[in-house]
N, C-alpha and C positions, 0 to 999 in steps of 0.2 A: 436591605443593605446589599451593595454588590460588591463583590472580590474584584479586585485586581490583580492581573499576574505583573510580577516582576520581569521584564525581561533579562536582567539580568541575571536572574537566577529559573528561566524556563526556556524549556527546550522544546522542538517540534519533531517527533518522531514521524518519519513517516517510511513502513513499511511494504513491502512488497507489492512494489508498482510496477514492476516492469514491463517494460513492453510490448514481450511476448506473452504476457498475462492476455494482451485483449486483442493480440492477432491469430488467425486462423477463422477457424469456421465452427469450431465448437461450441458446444451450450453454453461451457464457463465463460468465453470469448464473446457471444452474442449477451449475458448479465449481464457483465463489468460496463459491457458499454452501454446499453439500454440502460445502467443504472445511474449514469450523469456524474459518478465516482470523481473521472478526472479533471469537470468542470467543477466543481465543488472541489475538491482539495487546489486547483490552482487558488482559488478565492480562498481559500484560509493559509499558502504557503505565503501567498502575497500579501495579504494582511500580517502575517509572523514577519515575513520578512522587513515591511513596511514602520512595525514598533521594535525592529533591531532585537528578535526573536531569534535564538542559533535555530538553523531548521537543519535535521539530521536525516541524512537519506539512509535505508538500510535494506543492502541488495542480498538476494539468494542468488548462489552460484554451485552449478555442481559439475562435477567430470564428466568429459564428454563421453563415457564407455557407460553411464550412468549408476556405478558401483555406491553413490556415495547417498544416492536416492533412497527415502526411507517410503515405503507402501504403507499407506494408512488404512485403518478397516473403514469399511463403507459405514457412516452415520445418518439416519435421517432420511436415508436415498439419494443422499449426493457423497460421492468417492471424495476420500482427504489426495492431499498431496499436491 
């Protein structure tokens, strides 16, 4: 049996993409894009979008003096944050 979503009652979350995530020259910067992340999520906003899916963008923002920035401890060998 397959499930269908309602669009009228489903939402598309889509989290922390922005696009100083995949500029610079850093290791996290060189994954994101190596990893096809934002060809792959075009193909599924445009599919949500396509069955009148709400698609919900949700930004991180923080003070330029960076007070507001929380340090995560290092897990795994890759640094949070």
């Amino acid at each position: 049996m397959v499930e269908q979503l309602d669009p009228r009652r489903t939402a598309l979350l889509v989290i922390d993409m922005q696009r100083g995530a995949f500029e610079g020259g850093d290791e996290r910067a060189r994954l994101l894009a190596a990893s096809g992340i934002v060809e792959r999520l075009a193909q599924v906003v445009a599919a949500a979008r396509a069955r009148g899916v709400a698609i919900i963008y949700v930004l991180n923002s923080r003070r330029a003096d960076g007070a507001d920035q929380v340090t995560l401890p290092v897990q795994g060998g890759m640094a949070g944050g």
